[in-house]
C-alpha positions in Angstrom: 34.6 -74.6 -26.1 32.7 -77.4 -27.4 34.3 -81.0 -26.9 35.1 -83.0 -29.6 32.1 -85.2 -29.9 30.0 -82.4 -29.6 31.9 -80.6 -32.6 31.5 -83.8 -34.7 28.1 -84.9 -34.0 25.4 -83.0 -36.1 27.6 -81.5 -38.8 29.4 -84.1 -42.0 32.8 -83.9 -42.9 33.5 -82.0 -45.8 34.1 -84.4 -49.0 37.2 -85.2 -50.0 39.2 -84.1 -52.8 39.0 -87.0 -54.7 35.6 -88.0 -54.9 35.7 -90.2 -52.3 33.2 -89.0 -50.3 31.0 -90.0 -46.9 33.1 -93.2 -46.9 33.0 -93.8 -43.0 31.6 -91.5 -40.7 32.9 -91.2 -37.3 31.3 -93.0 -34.3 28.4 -93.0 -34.8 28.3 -92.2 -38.4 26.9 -94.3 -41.4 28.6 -95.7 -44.0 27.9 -95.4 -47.6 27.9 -97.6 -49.9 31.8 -98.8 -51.0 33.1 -97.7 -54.6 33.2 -100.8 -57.0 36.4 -101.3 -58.8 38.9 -104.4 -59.5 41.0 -103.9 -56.8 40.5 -103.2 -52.8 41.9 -100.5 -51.4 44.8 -101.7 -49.1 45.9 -99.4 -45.9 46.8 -99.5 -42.8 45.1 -101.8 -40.0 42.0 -99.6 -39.1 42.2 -97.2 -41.7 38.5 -96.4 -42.8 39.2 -97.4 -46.2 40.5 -100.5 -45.7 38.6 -103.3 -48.0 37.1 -100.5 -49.9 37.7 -101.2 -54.1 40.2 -98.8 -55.4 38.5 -97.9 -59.0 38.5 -94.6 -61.6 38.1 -91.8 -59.3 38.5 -93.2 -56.3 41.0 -92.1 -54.0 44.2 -93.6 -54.4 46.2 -94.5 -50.6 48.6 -91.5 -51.0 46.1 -89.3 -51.8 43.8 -90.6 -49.0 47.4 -90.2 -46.8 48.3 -86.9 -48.0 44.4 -84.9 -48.2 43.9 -82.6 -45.2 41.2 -82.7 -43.0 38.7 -80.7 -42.8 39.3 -79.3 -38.7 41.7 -80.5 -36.1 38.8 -82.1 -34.0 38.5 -85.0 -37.0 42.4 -85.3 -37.5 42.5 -85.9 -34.0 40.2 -88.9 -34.0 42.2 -91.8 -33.0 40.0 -94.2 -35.6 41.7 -92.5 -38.7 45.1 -91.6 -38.1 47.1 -89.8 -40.6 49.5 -92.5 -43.6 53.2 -92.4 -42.2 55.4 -90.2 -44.9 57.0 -93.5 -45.6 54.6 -95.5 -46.5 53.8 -97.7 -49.6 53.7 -96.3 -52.4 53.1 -96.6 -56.4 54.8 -100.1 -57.7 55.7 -101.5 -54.5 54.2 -104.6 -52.6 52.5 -103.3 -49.2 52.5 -105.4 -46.2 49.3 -108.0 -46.9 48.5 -107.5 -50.5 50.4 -107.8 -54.2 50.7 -105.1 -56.5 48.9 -104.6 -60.0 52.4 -105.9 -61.9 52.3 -109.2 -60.0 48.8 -109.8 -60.2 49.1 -109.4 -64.1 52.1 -111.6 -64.0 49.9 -114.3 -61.7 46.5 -113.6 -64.2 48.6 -114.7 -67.3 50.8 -116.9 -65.7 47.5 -119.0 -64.9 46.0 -118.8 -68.2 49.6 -119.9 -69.6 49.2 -122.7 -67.9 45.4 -123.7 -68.8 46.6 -123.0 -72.4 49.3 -125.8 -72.2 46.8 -128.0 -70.5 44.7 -127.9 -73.6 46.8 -128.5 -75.8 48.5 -131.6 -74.3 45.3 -132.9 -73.8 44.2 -132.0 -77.3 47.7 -133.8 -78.4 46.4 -136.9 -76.7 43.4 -137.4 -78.3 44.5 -137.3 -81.4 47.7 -139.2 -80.6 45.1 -142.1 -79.3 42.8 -141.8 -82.3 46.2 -142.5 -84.6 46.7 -145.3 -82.5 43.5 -146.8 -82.9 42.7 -145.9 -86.5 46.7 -145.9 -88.5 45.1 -146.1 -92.1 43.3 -142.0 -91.5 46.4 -140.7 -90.3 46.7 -137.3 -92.1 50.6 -138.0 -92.8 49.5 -141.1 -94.9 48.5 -140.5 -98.5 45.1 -142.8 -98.0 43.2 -140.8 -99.5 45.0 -140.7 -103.0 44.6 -144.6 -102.9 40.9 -144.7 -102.6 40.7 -142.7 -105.6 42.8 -145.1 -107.7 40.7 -147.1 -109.7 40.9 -150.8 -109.0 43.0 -152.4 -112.0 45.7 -149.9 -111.3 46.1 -151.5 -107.5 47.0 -155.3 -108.7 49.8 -155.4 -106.6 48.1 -154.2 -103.3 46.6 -157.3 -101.6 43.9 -155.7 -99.7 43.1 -153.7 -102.7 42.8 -157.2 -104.3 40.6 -158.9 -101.2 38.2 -156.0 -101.3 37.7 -156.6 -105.0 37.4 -160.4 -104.6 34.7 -159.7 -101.9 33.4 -157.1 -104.0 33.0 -159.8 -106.9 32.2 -162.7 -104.7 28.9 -160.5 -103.9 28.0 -159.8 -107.1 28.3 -163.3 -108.2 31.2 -162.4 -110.6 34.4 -164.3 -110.8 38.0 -162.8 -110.7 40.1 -163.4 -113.5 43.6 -163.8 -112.6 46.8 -162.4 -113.9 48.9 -164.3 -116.6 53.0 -164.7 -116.6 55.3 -162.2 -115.2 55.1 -158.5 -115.6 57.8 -155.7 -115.6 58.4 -154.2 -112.6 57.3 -151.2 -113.5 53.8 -152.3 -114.9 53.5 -154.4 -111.5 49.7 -152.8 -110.6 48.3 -153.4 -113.6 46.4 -156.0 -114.9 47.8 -159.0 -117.8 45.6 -161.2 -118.9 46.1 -164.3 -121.7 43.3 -164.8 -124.0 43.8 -168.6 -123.6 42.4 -168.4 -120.4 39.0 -166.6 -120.3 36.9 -165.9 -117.7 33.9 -168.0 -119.0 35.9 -171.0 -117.7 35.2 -170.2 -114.4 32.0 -169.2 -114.2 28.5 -171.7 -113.6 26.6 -170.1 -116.5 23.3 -171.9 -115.7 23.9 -170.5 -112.1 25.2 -166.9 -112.9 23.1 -163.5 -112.9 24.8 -162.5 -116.2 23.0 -162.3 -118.9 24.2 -164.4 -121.8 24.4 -161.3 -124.4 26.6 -159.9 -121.5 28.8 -163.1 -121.6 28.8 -163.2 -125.4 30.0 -159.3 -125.2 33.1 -160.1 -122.3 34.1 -162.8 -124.8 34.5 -160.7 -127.5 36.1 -158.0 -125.7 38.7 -160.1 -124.4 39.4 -162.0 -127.5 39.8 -158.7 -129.2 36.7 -159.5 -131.8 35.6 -155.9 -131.1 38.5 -153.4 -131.0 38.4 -149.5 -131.1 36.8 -147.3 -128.6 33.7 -146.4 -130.9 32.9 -150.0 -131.9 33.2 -150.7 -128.2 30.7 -148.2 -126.9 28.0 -149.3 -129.8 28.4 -152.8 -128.8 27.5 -151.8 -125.0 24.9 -149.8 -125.3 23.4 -152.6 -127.6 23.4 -155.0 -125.1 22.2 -152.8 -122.8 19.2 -152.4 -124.7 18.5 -155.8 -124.4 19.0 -156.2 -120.7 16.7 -153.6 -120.3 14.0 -156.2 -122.9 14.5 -158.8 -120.7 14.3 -156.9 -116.9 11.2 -157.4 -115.5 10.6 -155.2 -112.3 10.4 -157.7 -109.2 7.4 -157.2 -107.1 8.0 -154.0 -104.0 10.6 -152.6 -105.8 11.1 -149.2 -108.3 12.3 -149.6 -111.4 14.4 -146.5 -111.4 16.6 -148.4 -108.3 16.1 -152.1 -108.8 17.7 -151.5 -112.5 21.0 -149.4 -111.5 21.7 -152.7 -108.9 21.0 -155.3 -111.4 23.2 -153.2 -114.3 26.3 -153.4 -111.6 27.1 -157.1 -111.7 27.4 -156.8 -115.6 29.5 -153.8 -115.8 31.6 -155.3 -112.7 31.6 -158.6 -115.8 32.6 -156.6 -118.6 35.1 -154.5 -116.4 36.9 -158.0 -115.5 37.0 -159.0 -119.2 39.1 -156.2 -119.9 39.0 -152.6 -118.7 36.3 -150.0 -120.0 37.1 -147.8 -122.2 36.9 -143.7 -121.3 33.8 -143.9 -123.8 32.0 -146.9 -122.3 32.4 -145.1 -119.2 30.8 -141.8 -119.6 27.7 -143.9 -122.0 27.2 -145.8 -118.5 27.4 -142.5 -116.0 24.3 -141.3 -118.8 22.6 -144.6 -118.8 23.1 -144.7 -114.8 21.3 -141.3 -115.1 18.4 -141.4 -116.9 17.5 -144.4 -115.7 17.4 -142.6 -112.1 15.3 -139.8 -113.4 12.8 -141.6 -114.1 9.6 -140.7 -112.6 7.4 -143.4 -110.2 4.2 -142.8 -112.4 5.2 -144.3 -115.6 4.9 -148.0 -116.4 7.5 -151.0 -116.8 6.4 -151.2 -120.4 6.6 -147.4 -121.0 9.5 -146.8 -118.6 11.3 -149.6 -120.5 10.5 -148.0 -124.2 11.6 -144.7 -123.4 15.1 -146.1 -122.2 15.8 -147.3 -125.3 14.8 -144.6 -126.8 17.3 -142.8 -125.0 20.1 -145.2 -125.7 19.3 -144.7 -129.2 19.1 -141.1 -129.7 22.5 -141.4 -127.7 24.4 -143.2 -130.0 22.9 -141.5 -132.8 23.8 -137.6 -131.2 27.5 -138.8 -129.9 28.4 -141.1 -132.3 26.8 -141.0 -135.7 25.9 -137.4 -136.2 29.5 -136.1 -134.3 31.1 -137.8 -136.7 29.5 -136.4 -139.8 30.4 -133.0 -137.6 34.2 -133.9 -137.8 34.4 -135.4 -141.1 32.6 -131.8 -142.4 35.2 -130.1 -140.2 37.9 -132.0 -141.0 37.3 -131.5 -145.1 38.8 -127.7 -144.4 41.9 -128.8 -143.4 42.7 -131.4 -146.6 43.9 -129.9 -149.5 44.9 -131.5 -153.1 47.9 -133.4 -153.8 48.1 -133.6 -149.7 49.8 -136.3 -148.2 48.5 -137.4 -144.7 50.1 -140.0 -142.6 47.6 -142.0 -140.2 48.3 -144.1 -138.3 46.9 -147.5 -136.7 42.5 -147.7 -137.7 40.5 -145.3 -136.7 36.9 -145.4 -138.2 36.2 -141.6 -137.4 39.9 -140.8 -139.3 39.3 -143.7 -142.0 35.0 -142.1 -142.4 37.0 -138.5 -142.7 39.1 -139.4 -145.2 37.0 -141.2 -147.6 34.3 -138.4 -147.3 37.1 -136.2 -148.8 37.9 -138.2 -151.6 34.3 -139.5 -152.7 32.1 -136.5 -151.9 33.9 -133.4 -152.1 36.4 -135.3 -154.8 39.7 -134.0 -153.3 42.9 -135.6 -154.4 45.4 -136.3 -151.7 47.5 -139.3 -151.0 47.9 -141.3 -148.0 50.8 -142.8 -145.9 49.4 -145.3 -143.6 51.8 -146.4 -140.8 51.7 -149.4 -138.8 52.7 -151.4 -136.1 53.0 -154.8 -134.3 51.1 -157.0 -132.8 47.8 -156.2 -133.6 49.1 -154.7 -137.5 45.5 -152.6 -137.5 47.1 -150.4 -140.5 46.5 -153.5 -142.8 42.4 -153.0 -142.2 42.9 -149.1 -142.5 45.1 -150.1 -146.1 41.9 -152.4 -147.5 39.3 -149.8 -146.8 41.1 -146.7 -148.6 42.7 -149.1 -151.5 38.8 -150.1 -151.9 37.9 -146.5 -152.3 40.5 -145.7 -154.8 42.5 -143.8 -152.6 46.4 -143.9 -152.8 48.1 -145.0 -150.6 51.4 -146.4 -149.3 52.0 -148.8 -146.1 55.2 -148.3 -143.5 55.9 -149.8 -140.5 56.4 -147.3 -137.4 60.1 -147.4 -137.2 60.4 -146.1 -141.0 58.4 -142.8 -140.3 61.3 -141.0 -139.9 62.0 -141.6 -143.5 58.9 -140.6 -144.9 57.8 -137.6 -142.5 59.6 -134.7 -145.2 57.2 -135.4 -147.7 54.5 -135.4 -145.2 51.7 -132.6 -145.2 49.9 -133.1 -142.5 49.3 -135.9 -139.7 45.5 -137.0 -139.0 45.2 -139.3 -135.9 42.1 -141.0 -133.6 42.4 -140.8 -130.1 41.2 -143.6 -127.1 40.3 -140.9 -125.1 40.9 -136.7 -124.6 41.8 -136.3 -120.6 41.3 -132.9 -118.6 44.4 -131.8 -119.2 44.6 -131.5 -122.8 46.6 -135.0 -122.7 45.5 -137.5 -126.0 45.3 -141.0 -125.3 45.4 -143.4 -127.7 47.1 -146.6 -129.3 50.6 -146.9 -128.8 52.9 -145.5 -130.5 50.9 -142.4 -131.3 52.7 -140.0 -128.8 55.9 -141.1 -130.7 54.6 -140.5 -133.9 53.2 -136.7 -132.7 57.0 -136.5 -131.3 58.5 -137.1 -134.6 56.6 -135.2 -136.8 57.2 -131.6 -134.2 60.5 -132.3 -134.8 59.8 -132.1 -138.5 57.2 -129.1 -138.3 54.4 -131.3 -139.5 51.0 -130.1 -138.3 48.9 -133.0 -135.5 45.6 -132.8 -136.3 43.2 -135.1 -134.0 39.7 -136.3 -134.6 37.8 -137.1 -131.7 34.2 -137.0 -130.6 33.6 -134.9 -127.0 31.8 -137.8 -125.4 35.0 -139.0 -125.2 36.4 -136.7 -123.0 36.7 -137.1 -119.4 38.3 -135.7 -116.2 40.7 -138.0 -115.2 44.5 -137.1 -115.9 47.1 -138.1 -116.6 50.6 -137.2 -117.8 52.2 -140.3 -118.6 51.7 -144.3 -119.6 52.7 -146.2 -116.9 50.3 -145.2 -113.8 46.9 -146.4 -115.6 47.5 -148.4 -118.6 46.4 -151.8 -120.4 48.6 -155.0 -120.5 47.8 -157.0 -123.5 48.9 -160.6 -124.0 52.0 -161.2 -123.9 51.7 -163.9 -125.9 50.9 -161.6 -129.3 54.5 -160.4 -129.4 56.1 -164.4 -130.2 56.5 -164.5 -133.8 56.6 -167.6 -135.5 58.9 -167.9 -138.1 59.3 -171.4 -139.9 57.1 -172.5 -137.9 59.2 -172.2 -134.8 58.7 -169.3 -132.1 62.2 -168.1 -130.9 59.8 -167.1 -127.8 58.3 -170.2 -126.7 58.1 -171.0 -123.2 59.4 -167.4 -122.1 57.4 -167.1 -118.7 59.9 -170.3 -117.7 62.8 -167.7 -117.9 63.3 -165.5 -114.7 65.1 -163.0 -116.8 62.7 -162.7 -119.3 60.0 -160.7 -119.3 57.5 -159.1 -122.3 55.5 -155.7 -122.1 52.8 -155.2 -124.6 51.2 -151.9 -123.5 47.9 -150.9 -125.1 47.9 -147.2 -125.3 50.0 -144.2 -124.4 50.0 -140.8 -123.8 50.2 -137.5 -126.4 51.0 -134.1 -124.7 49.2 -130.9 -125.2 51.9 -129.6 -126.5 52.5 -132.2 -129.6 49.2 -131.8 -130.7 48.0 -128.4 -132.8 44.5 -129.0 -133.2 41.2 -130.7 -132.0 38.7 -131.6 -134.5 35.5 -132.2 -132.1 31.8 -132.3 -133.3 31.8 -128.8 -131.4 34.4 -127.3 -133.9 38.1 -127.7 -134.0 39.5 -126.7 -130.6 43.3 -126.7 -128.9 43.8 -129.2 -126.3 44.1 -126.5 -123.8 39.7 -125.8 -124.0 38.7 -129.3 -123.0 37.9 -128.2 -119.6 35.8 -125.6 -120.6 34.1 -128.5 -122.9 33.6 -130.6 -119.6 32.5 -127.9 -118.0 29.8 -127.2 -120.3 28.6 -130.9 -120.7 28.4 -130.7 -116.7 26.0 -127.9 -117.2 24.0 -129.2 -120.0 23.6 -132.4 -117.9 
């Protein structure tokens, strides 16, 4: 009988089961190459799988225990003896390793912990960056205060220093507030017209332009009143500045121009606060005057700028409002009787086009209001035109709204939300006459729209003088001296603001439109632009 080396060397085991093949040989075999898979093989000290990776398709320890050998000869070889029936099995921890459950749980565990890691150091930086920079703290409404305009921010003192600084550059002086305000009105602006802002300026040694000067004057006296009279009056004295600018040597025209234009508008703006009109004519000034190309001339350059300016006012102002007052002739019937209110040269234009060229017969209710009393320059020019009329003060219109027709108003400015704003006391007037069922009709031209809104009066506003509400009666003003009384204080707002829903109809040089289709009006002056 052969011995038991001799019956093992020469002939190979017979594979197991499994799959897990040659693995080890006896002595003197060769081993193949081990299987590759997550996880060794754990087994008994000297097993001949020990180390090996236990993967798909390998064998698993109590199959390797339980598999039968292929002749008594092998299963007697003292270098792989046979798994003990009570050995490790499926779920348990063996004696030097850690089952597939606790591995898991170590794995996640681990990555648990690098997760938290992260995140406190992610919490960190940002908690350092708040430290270091408080005013961009997401939880601070910063942003919403940059977009403020700066006369709404009068009672914010770094608001204010940046303006001063702002002004100091430009080599425009700051004009101070006058008296007390009303809480309430705090952030805006009030100015007195017996202190202008000529008195502190060094005109022989100031970059403004006289005509510029001339123009603040007038604006703040309240010489030139009414958003459309404004606007003209701007884009006149533009026209000059652009005369007089002479391009300084190494610079462009199209950049040197926009910075020399900023100290006068930054002028104007501290006389008193542009209108939504003088605004959008400077954004299109701003613009064209960037669009120019390099090639053309200072003489040529300077030409076709006015140019511009003039086919401007004539597009947006002259020929919109023949478009309105044409537009406006359908809605004004004989024997009507229309209340306006305040002056407005596009509703006064409308009305006397009606009555001298297309020879309707209506009457007229013209209401007014203190201080300004701008109904008594709306009364001359319709008396003068032979129009009827009659003349009430604002706190009578309740009185004379049921024999009212229809109610034809002019408006500052139409916002992005269908709001109307215009002089004060309008909104009140479109509130009485809904209660009445009186149609609101509106004239205004579209380059008077813009995209800022707004739903009420008080957050941007105008304070007049103060001063224009004493009455003097006798000679004697039961006012006098009222900024020496703590308890006393005057508001004399400027405009206010209509909703949507008071008004029934735009009457645009587009056509007559609801309030609710001026963004699409924006939106398609955006796109023509």
């Amino acid at each position: 009988q052969p011995s038991q080396a001799g019956a093992h060397t020469g002939t190979s085991p017979p594979k197991p089961a499994h799959g897990l093949g040659a693995a080890v040989g006896g002595p003197g075999g060769t081993s193949a190459a081990p299987c590759e898979g997550p996880e060794p093989l754990e087994g008994p000290e000297g097993s001949p799988c020990r180390g090996l990776p236990l993967a798909l398709g390998c064998i698993s320890r109590r199959d390797w225990a339980q598999t039968p050998h292929s002749s008594p000869a092998a299963a007697a070889q003292p270098t792989s003896p046979p798994a003990s029936a009570d050995g490790p099995g499926d779920g348990e921890k063996p004696a030097a390793g850690k089952s597939k459950a606790e591995l898991r749980a170590e794995r996640r565990a681990k990555q648990e912990a690098e997760r938290a890691q992260k995140q406190a150091r992610k919490a960190e930086l940002s908690q350092a960056a708040t430290t270091a920079k408080p005013r961009q703290s997401p939880t601070e409404p910063q942003s919403m205060v940059k977009r403020l305009p700066e006369h709404v921010q009068v009672d914010d003192p770094a608001a204010q220093r940046k303006l001063a600084k702002k002004l100091e550059r430009q080599q425009v002086p700051l004009r101070q507030d006058y008296g007390t305000k009303v809480n309430l009105f705090s952030h805006l602006h009030q100015y007195s017209r017996k202190k202008p802002l000529t008195q502190q300026m060094s005109i022989p040694s100031t970059v403004i332009h006289p005509a510029v000067v001339r123009l603040g004057l007038q604006y703040s006296q309240g010489i030139i009143n009414g958003s459309n009279a404004r606007c003209i009056a701007l884009l006149e004295v533009f026209k000059q500045l652009i005369r007089d600018y002479s391009t300084p040597p190494n610079e462009e025209l199209s950049r040197d121009l926009v910075a020399k234009l900023k100290p006068h508008i930054s002028f104007l703006n501290q006389c008193r606060p542009l209108s939504a009109s003088m605004g959008n004519a400077i954004k299109f000034l701003k613009k064209e005057i960037s669009c120019l190309p390099d090639t053309l001339r200072e003489d040529e350059a300077k030409e076709k700028l006015q140019d511009v300016i003039d086919k401007y006012l004539r597009e947006k102002i002259v020929l919109a409002a023949e478009a309105i007052s044409r537009s406006a002739f359908e809605k004004i019937n004989d024997h009507d009787v229309i209340l306006v209110y305040g002056c407005s040269s596009l509703v006064n234009r409308t009305l006397c086009d009606a009555h001298a060229k297309q020879g309707r017969a209506f009457r007229v209710i013209v209401v007014d209001s203190r201080p300004r009393l701008e109904g008594r320059q709306t009364l001359r020019r319709l008396v003068r035109r032979g129009i009827h009329c009659t003349y009430v003060m604002i706190n009578a219109i309740s009185y004379v709204l049921p024999e009212v027709s229809k109610v034809l108003l002019g408006a500052h400015a139409l916002l992005a939300n269908g709001s109307v704003m215009s002089r004060v006391g309008t909104s009140q007037i479109a509130l009485v006459s809904k209660a009445h069922n009186v149609p609101v009709l509106v004239c205004c031209e579209t380059y008077k729209f813009c995209e800022r809104v707004q739903t009420d009066s008080f957050v941007s506003n105008e304070l007049d003088d103060p001063d224009d509400l004493i009455v003097l009666r006798k000679g004697q003003a039961q006012l006098g001296g009222w900024a020496e009384n703590k308890s006393l204080r005057l508001l004399n707002l400027v405009y206010d603001v209509t909703p949507p829903d008071l008004v029934d109809l735009v009457i645009t040089d587009l056509g007559m439109i609801p309030c609710t289709s001026v963004p699409v009006v924006l939106r398609v002056k955006n796109v023509d632009q």
